[in-house]
N, C-alpha and C positions, 0 to 999 in steps of 0.2 A: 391136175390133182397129184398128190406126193403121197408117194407111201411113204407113213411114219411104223415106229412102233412105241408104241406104250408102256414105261416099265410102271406096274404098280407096288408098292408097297406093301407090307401087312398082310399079303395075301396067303391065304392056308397057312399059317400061322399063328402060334398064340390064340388059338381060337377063332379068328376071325375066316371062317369058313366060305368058299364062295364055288359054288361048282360054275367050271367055266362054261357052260352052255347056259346058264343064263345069267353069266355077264356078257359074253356073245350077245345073247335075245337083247337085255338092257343097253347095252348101247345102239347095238339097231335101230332099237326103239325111240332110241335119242336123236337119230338122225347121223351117224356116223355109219361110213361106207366100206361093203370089203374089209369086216371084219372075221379078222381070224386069231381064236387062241394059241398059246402054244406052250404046251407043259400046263402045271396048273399051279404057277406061282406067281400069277398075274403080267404074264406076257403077253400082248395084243397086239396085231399089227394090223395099221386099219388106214384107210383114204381119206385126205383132209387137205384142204389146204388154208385155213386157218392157222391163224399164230402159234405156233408152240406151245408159248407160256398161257396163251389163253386156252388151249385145250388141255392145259396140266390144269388149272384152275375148275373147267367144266366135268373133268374126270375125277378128282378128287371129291365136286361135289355129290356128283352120283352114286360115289361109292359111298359116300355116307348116308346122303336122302334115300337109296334105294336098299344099303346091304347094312346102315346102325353102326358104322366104325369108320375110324380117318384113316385113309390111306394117303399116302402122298403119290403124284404121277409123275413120271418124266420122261418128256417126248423126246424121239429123237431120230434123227432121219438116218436112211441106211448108210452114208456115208460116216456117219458120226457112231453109228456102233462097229465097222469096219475101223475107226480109228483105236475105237475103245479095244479093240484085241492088237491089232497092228504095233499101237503106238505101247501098249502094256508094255513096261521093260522087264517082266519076270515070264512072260508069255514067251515060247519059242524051245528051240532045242538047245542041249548041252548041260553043264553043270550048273550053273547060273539059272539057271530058268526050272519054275516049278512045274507041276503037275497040272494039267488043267482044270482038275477039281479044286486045288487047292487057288490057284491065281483067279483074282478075280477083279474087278471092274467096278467099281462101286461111282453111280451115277447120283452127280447134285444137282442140288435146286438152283445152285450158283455156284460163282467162282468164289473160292474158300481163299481169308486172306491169307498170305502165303509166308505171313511168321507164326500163325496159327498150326500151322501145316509142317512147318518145320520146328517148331518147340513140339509139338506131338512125334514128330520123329525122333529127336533129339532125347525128349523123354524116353522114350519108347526102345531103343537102342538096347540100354541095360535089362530090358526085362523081360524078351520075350523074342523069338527067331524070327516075325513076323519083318515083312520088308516092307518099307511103302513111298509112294512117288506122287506126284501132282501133277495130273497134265490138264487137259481143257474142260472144264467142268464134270472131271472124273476122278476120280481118286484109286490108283493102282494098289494091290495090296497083294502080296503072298503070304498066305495064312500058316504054310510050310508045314504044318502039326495038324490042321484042320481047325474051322471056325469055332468048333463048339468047346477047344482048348483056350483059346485066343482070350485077351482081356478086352480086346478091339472089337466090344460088338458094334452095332451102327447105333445103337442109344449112345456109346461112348464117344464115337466117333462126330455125330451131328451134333453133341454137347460144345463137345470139344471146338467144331472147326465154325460150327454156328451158324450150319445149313441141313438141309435133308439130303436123305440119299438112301437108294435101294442099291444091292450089290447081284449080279448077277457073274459065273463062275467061267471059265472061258468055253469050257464044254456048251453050256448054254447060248451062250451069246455064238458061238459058228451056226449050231443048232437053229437059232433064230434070223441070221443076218440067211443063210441058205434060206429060208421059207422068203425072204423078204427080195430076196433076188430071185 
């Protein structure tokens, strides 16, 4: 069995309310092992050894047949959210590297095609201090100002690159990959 963890989307935001104790209970309930929440923005780290993509498909459902709203999931094994901070190129110490509230890890559905990704940066240059990278189905982002300045929110961002994606901030994601080791 593999510990994954689960990022869910939409969660405690925009309304769409979910107290983690019983998305805990509801997935139990569903047959998923060793779960545990963490923070209440839809982080779960839970025992499967099931396909990825097929348990981002049975998570997404339940959040809609059980909680009335789409979220999107995306699995990903502890090796793979260890990348997602490692590999961040704004993550780390010195002048070059942001804050870890501000650097963040934005997880997709897939791999975004990569002149999509570059005419969005491209664009992007001129209008705003915000930084951003492509690595393996993640998308690196320093918000440098904070998210809620940014014109990058992730509706612009999954428009734009033609995938989904929840972003979790580097603080979080230590936070999580420690629970997961």
């Amino acid at each position: 069995m593999t510990r994954l963890l689960a990022l869910l989307g939409s969660i405690n935001v925009g309304g769409n309310r979910i107290k983690m104790a019983e998305l805990k209970t509801t997935l139990e309930e569903s047959g998923f092992r060793d779960v545990v929440t963490v923070a209440a923005s839809g982080n779960v780290i839970l025992t499967d050894d099931r396909d990825p993509a097929m348990l981002e498909i049975r998570l997404e459902s339940l959040v809609q047949d059980r909680f009335g709203f789409q979220s999107c999931a995306m699995v990903r094994t502890a090796d793979e959210v260890r990348a997602a901070i490692e590999e961040n190129p704004f993550h780390g110490t010195g002048p070059q590297h942001g804050s870890d509230k501000m650097v963040h890890s934005i997880f997709l559905s897939q791999q975004p095609d990569t002149s999509a990704v570059d005419s969005l940066i491209a664009e992007h240059a001129d209008k705003g201090s915000e930084r951003l990278a492509l690595g393996d189905r993640v998308l690196f982002l320093d918000y440098v100002h904070g998210v809620g300045v940014s014109d990058l929110s992730n509706k612009v961002l999954e428009r734009r690159l033609k995938v989904k994606g929840t972003a979790r901030n580097m603080n979080s994601l230590k936070n999580i990959l420690a629970k997961m080791d």
